[in-house]
N, C-alpha and C positions, 0 to 999 in steps of 0.2 A: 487129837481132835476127834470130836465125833463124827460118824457118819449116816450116809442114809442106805444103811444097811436094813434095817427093818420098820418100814413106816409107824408112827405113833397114829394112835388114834385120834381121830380129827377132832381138833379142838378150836373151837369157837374164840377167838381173838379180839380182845376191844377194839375196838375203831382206831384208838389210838397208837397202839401195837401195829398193828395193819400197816396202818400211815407209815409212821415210822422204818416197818421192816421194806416196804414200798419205796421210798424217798433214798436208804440205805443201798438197796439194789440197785438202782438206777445210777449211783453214786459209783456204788464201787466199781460198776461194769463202765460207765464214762472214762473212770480214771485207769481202768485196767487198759481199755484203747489208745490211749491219750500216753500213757507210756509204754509201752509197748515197743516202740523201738528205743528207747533210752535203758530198758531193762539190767543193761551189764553195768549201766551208771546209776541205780537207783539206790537211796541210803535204804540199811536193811539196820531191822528193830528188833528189838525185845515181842514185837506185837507181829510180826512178819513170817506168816508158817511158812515152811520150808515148799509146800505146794497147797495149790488149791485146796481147801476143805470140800468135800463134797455134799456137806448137807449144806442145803440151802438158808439163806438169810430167815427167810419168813419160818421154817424151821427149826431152826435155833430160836429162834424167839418163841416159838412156841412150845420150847422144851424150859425155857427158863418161865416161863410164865405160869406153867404149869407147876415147877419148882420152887422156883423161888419165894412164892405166895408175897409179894412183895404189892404196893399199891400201885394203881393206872397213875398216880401223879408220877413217880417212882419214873414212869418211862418217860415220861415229858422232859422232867429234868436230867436223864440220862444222855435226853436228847439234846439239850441244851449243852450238858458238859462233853460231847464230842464236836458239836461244831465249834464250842471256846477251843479246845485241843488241835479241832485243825486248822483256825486261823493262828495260832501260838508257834503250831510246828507246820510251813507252809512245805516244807521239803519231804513230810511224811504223810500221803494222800489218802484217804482210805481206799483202798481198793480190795482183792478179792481174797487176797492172802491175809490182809492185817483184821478184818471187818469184824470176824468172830468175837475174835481179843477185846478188839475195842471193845464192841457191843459189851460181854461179861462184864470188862473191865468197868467201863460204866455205870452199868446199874449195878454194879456192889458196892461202889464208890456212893453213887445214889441214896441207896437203901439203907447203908450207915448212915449219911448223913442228916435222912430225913423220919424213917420208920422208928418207932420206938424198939419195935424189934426186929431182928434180922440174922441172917445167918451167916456163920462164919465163913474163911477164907476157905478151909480146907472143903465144906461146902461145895460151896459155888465154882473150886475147883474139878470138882465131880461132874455139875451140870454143865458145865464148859468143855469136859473132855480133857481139861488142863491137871499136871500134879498141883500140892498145893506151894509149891516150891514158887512156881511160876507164878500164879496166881499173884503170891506176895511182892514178886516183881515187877507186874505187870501194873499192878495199882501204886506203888512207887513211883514208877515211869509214869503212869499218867498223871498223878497231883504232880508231879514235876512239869510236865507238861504241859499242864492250866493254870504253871505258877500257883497251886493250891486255891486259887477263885471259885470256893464252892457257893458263895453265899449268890442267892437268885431275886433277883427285885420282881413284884408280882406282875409287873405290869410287863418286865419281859417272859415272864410263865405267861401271860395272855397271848403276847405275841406266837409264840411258837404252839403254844395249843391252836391261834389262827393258822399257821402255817402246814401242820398235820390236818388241819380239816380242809386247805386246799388243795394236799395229796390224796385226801381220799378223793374230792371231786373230780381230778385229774384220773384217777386209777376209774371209777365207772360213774354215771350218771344215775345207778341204780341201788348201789349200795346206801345204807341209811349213815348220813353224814355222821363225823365226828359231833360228838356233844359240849362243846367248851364251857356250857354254863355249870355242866355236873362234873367235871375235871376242877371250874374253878373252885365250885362250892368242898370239892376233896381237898383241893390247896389246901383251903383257908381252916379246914378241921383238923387235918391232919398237921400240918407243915408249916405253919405261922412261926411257932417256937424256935424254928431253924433257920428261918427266910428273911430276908426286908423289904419294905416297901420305900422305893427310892423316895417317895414323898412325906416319908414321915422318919420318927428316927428309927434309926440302924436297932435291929434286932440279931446279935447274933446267940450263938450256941455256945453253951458254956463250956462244953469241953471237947476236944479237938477230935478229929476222925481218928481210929483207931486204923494202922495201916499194914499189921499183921495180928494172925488171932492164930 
């Protein structure tokens, strides 16, 4: 896993990132509290580093953002497919060990599903700090995970774009909010072909994720 060995250069983060590596933080540190004395009983995963990573959330995100040139929808719906995973697996928390994994694991899961183009496992196992052996497993374990539920109804992409913009509000009153109108108007350019809209008929992709490269 990577660390923060030598600062990257400050890189400017969408709103939506932000949010996201914010709400992720908060998360993982509740749940690291929260078990903390059950520790010697706690199921251990594929996603579970053996100690704390020490770069930070907001960090990582910003080293995959910078790499993975991947779309601001991209993280929205990343962010979708880790709260489907952990209402699915309620006995695997995110906390401070598993957080990185997931994160990767998610938006490369994401990024096939939705970007015309995207980068391979061995990839994204680089920017992860991950070999790409892992990588392969780690996105295995999660379609299993979400039961393979990749497809996203638009009007739940609205929701959680709402939901990112009230973690910004939460994080400062001065930061310039999330923009939900230019995230949805990304959707609908980019990711229609992939998506459905629960109110109309089922749109899916014609051919299935690819889950090693």
């Amino acid at each position: 896993m990577i660390h923060d060995q030598e600062p990257m250069a400050e890189i400017i983060l969408p709103n939506v990132i932000t949010a996201m590596a914010s709400q992720l933080q908060r998360v993982s540190e509740m749940n690291d509290d929260e078990s903390r004395p059950f520790e010697k009983h706690q199921r251990i995963s594929a996603f579970s580093a053996l100690t704390k990573p020490t770069i930070s959330i907001k960090s990582y995100m910003q080293r995959i953002f910078k790499y993975a040139n991947c779309s601001d929808s991209c993280y929205v719906v990343a962010y979708i497919y880790l709260d489907r995973f952990i209402q699915k697996q309620p006995f695997l928390p995110i906390d401070s060990r598993n957080v990185h994994r997931l994160i990767i694991t998610s938006v490369l899961i994401s990024a096939k599903f939705m970007d015309d183009l995207c980068y391979n496992n061995a990839y994204y196992a680089k920017i992860g700090g991950i070999t790409t052996e892992e990588m392969n497993l780690l996105e295995v374990d999660f379609l299993f995970g979400v039961g393979f539920q990749l497809n996203v109804t638009c009007s739940a992409y609205n929701e959680y774009c709402s939901s990112l913009q009230r973690e910004m509000v939460m994080r400062t009153m001065y930061s310039p909010l999330l923009e939900p109108s230019s995230l949805v108007r990304n959707f609908h350019r980019n990711l229609l072909m992939h998506l459905y809209d629960e109110d109309s008929q089922s749109i899916h992709r014609n051919s299935q994720v690819t889950t090693a490269v």
